[in-house]
ZAMARGU-4260 file (C-alpha; in steps of 0.2 Angstrom, whole numbers, plus 5000, padded with zeros to 4 digits):
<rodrens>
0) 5115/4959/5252 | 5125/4970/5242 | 5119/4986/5251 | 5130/4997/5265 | 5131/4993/5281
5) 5120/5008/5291 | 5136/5014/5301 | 5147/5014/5282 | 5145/5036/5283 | 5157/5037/5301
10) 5169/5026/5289 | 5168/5038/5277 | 5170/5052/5287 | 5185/5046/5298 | 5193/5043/5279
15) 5190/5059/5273 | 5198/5069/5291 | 5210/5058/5291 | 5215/5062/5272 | 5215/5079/5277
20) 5227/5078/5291 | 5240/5068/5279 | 5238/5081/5268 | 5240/5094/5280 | 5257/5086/5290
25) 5262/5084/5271 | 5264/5103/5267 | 5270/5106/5283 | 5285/5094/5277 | 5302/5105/5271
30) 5307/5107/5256 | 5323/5104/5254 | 5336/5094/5268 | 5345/5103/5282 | 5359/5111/5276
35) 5375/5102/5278 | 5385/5112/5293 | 5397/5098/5297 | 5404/5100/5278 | 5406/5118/5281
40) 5414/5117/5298 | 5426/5101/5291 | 5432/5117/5278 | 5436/5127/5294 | 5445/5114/5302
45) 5454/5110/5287 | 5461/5129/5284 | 5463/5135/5302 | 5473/5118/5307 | 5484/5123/5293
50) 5500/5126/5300 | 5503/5138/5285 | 5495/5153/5277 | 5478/5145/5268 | 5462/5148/5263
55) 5445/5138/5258 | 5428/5141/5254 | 5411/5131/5253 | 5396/5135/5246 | 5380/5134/5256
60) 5365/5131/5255 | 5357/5140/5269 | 5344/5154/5271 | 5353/5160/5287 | 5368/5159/5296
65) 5375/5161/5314 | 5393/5160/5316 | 5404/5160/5334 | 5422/5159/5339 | 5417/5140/5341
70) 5403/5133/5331 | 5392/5139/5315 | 5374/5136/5312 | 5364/5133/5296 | 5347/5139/5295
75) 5333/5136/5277 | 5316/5135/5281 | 5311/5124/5295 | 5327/5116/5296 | 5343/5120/5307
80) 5360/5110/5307 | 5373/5116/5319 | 5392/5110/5318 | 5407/5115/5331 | 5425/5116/5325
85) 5440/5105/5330 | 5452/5120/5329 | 5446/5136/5335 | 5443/5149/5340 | 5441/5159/5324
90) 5437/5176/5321 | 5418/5177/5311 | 5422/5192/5300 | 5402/5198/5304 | 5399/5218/5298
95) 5416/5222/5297 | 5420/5227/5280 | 5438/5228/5282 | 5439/5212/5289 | 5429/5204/5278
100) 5441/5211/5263 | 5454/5203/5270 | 5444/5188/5273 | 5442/5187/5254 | 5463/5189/5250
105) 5464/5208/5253 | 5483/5208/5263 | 5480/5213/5279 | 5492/5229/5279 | 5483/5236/5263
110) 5464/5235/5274 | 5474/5241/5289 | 5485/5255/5293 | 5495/5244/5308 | 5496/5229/5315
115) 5488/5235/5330 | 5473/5241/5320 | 5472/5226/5315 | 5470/5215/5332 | 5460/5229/5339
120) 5447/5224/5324 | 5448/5205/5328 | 5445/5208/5345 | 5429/5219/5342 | 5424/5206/5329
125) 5429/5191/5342 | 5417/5201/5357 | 5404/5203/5343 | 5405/5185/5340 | 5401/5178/5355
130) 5381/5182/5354 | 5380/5184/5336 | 5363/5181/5329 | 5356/5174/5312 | 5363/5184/5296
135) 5356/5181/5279 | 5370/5171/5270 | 5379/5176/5254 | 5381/5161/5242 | 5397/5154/5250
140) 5408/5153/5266 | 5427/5159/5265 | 5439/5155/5276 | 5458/5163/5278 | 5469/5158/5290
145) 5484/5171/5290 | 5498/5177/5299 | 5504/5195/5300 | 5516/5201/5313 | 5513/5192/5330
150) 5494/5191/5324 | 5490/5173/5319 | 5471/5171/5315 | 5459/5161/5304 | 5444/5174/5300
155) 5428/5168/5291 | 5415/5176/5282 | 5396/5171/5276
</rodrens>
């Protein structure tokens, strides 16, 4: 009375496989969230709609990083978050050192020699920009929205 039924060992199997794919869909789960590109973009936004000289920064909490004149992406494992800004274009600062200096409150005439040095490296880094790919991120975004001369631009580093 008390005995198993003779087809109790396909229960036990279909129990074990199907404890193994939990487990398995389990690890596959990330780690942590998506990082949050909407905050990052909204700290854009909020210094490049200044109608004054400003400048902001947020930390992030991404692996990666792909920044264009109009949108930014956030990369950790597994997980991507994108954002596009309200007020654009800006200028990702990407490998140019002197623009990322200025970026980080360097004034612009002590990283350039001229204004026209100047715009010629926000249009390299602008025609970079528009196919940039994923870049390991520092610890924080920096955004500076300046003007200097006839030059008004809101440059942002990673």
């Amino acid at each position: 009375m008390f005995d198993a039924p003779p087809d109790a060992w396909y229960i036990w199997v279909s129990v074990a496989l199907a404890s193994v794919a939990v487990a398995g869909v389990a690890t596959e789960l990330p780690s942590r969230p998506a990082p949050d590109a909407a905050a990052a973009a909204d700290t854009v936004d909020a210094v490049a709609g200044s109608t004054y000289a400003s400048a902001g920064e947020h930390p992030l909490d991404a692996d990666r990083v792909r920044l264009r004149p109009h949108r930014l992406a956030l990369r950790t494992d597994g997980e991507t978050s994108h954002a596009t800004f309200a007020f654009g274009p800006v200028v990702p600062v990407g490998d140019d050192p002197a623009l990322a200096r200025v970026a980080r409150g360097v004034p612009p005439g002590r990283a350039f020699g001229s204004v026209t040095a100047f715009e010629a490296a926000i249009e390299a880094a602008r025609e970079r920009a528009s196919d940039a790919g994923w870049r390991p991120v520092t610890d924080r975004l920096v955004v500076r929205h300046l003007e200097w001369g006839e030059v008004d631009v809101t440059l942002v580093d990673a």
